[in-house]
C-alpha positions in Angstrom: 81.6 156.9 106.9 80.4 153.9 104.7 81.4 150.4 105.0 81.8 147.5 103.1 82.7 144.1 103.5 83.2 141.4 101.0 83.0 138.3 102.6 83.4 134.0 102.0 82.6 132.2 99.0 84.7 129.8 96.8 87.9 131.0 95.3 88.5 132.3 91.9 85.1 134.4 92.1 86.2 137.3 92.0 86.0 138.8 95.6 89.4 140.7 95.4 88.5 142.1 92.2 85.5 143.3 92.9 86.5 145.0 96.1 89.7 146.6 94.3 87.5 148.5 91.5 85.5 149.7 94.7 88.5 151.0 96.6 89.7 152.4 93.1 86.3 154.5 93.1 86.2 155.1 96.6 88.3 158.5 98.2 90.0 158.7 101.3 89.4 155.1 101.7 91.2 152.6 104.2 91.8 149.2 103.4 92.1 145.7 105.2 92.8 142.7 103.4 92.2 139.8 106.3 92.2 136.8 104.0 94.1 134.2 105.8 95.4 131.9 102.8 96.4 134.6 100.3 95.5 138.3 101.2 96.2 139.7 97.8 94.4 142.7 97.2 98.2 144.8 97.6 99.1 143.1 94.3 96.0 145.2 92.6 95.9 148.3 94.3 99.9 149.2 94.8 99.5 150.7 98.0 101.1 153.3 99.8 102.0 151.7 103.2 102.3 154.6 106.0 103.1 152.5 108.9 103.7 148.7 109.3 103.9 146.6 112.6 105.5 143.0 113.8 102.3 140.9 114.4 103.0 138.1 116.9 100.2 135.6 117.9 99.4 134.7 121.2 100.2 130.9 120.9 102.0 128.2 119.2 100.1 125.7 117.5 101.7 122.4 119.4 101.1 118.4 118.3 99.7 115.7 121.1 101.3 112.7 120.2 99.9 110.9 123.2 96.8 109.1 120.9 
């Protein structure tokens, strides 16, 4: 199995387009789009989606006004 990672750098650059004509190349490939602002790389490739799970995070972001 190969791997590759395409990671940081400003936005606009091209990342998500580079990596899509990869995974367009690659076979039997899986895919993980973990960009936190805009993970977008679904809107290029049209995937398939063979299972999907509720993600819940472990805590709730919560504002000290005590300052």
């Amino acid at each position: 199995m190969k791997e590759l990672v395409v990671i940081s750098g400003k936005g606009g650059t091209g990342k998500t387009v580079i990596t899509a004509s990869f995974a367009a190349l690659a076979q039997n490939k899986v895919m993980a789009d973990c960009d936190v602002d805009a993970a977008d790389l679904h809107l290029v490739l049209q995937p398939r989606v063979k299972e999907a799970h509720v993600f819940k995070s472990g805590k709730t972001a919560q504002l000290d006004m005590r300052a």
